[in-house]
C-alpha positions as CSV (number, residue, x, y, z in Angstrom):
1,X,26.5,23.0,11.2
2,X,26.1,24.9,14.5
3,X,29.0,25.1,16.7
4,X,26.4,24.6,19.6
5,X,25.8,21.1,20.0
6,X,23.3,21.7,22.3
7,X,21.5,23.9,19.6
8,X,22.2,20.9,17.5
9,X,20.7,18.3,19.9
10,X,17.3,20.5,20.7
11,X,16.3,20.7,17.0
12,X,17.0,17.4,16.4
13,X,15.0,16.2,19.0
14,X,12.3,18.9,17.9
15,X,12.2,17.2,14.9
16,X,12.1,13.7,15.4
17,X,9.0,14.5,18.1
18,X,7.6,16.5,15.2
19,X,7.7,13.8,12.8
20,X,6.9,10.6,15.1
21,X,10.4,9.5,15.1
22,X,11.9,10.1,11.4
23,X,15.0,12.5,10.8
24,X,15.7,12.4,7.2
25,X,19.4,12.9,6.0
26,X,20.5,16.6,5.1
27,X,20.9,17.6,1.7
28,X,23.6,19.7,0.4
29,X,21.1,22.7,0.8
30,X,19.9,21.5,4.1
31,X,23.7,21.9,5.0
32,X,23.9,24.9,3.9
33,X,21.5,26.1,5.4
34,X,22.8,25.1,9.0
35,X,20.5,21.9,9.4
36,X,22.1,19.6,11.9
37,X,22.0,15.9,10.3
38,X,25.8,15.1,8.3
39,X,25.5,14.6,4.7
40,X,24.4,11.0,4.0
41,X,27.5,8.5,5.1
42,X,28.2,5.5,2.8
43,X,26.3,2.3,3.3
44,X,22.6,4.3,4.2
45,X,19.9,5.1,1.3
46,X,19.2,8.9,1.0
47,X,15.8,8.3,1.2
48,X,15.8,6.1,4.6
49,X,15.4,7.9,7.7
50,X,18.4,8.6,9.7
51,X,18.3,6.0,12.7
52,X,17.9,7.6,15.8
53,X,17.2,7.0,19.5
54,X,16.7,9.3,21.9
55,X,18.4,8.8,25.5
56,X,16.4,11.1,28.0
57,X,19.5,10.6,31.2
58,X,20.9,12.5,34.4
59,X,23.7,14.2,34.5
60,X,26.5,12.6,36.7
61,X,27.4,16.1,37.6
62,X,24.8,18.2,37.4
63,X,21.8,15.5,37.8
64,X,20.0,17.9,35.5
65,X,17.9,15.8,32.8
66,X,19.6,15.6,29.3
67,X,18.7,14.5,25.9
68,X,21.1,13.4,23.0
69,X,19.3,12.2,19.6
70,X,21.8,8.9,18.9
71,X,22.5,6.9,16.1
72,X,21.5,3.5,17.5
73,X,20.9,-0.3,16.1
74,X,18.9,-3.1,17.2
75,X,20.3,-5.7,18.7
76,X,17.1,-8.3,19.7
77,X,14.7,-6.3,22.3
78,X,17.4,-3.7,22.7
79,X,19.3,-0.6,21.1
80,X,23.0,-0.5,20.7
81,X,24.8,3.4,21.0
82,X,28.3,4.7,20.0
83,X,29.8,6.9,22.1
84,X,31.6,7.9,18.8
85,X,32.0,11.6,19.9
86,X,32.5,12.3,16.0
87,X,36.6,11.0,16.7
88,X,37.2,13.0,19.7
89,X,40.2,11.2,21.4
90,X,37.1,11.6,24.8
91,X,33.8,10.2,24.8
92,X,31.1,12.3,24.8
93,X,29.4,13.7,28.1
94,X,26.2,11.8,27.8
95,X,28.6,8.5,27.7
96,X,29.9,9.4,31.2
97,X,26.4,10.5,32.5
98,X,25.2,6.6,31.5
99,X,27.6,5.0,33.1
100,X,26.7,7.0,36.4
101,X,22.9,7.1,35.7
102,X,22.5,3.8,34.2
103,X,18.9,4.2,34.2
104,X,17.4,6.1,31.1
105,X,14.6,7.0,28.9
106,X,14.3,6.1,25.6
107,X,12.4,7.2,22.6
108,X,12.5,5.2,19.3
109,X,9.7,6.1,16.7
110,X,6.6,7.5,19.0
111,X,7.5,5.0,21.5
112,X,8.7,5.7,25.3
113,X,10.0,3.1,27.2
114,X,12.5,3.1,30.0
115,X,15.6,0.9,29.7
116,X,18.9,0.3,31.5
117,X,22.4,1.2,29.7
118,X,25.3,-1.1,30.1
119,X,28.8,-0.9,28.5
120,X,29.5,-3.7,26.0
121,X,32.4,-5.8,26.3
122,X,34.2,-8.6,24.4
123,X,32.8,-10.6,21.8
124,X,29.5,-8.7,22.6
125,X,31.0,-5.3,21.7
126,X,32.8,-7.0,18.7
127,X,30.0,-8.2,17.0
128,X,27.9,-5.0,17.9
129,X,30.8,-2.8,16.6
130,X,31.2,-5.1,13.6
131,X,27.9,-5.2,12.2
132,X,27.7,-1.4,12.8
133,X,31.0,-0.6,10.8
134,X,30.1,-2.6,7.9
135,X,26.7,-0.8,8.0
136,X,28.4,2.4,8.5
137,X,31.8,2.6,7.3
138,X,32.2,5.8,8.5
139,X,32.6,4.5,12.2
140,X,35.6,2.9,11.8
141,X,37.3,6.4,11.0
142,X,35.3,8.0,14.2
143,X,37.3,5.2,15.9
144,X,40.8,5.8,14.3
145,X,40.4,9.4,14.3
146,X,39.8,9.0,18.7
147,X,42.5,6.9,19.1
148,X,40.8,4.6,21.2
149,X,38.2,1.9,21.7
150,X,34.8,3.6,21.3
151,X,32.6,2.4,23.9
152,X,29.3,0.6,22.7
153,X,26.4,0.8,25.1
154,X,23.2,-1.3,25.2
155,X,20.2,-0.2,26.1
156,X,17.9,-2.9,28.1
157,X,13.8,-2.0,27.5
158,X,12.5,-2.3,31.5
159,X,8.9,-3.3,31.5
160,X,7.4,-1.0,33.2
161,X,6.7,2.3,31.0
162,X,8.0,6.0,31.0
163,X,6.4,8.9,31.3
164,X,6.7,12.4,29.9
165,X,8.3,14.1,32.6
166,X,11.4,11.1,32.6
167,X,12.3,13.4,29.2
168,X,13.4,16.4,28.6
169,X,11.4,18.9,26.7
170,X,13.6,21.0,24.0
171,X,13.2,25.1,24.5
């Protein structure tokens, strides 16, 4: 995998705008061939698509645009994300640009929509957290491996709709 994450980020994004939304999981030539997706993690079907969001947000120090491709799930008319940072004992920049930038863009399928992020807590995040371990095993070890409570965030759909230039376009 590229040690440039934000190498990583711009052709994931490239590819999920490529192909209306869908990611597949890597193969083990895909890997091997640098593509940016882990090798399929127990509890998903290598032939699903990879489920990902993408959160279009301002940085809280740079107030430049950003956009991270997330694994997400539904939770009723909103999407839940992990800031999982793969274990790191920190969460992961985009985590701290939410919480000063609440308001984001987000892209699910060919969809655009703006939404509000907001930190999970209590039985909320429980359940959230719970559902999405025993979906994804693997996030359980993301959170023993940190050290600390990984932060779930819900993302709120606004009504009114987003625009193109509320995303940021890849290079």
């Amino acid at each position: 995998m590229p040690v440039d994450i934000r190498e990583w980020n711009r052709r994931i994004v490239t590819e999920f705008r490529s192909n209306g939304g869908f990611v597949r999981w890597s193969t083990e030539q895909d890997l091997a061939q640098g593509r940016p997706i882990p090798p399929l993690l127990p509890g998903f079907d290598p032939d699903q698509t990879v489920p990902i969001i993408l959160v279009s947000h301002i940085g809280a120090v740079t107030s430049r645009r950003r956009t991270n491709p997330l694994m997400y799930q539904a939770v009723d008319d909103a999407f839940a994300v992990f800031a999982t940072f793969g274990g790191s004992p920190r969460p992961p920049a985009w985590y701290r640009n939410v919480e000063t930038n609440p308001e984001v863009t987000i892209e699910v399928g060919s969809d655009l929509t703006r939404a509000i992020a907001r930190v999970a807590h209590g039985s909320e995040r429980d359940a959230i957290w719970d559902k999405q371990v025993r979906l994804m095993p693997a996030f359980a070890d993301f959170e023993k491996a940190a050290g600390r409570q990984v932060p779930v965030v819900v993302l709120d759909r606004v009504q009114s709709s987003a625009t193109a230039d509320q995303v940021e376009t890849p290079e």
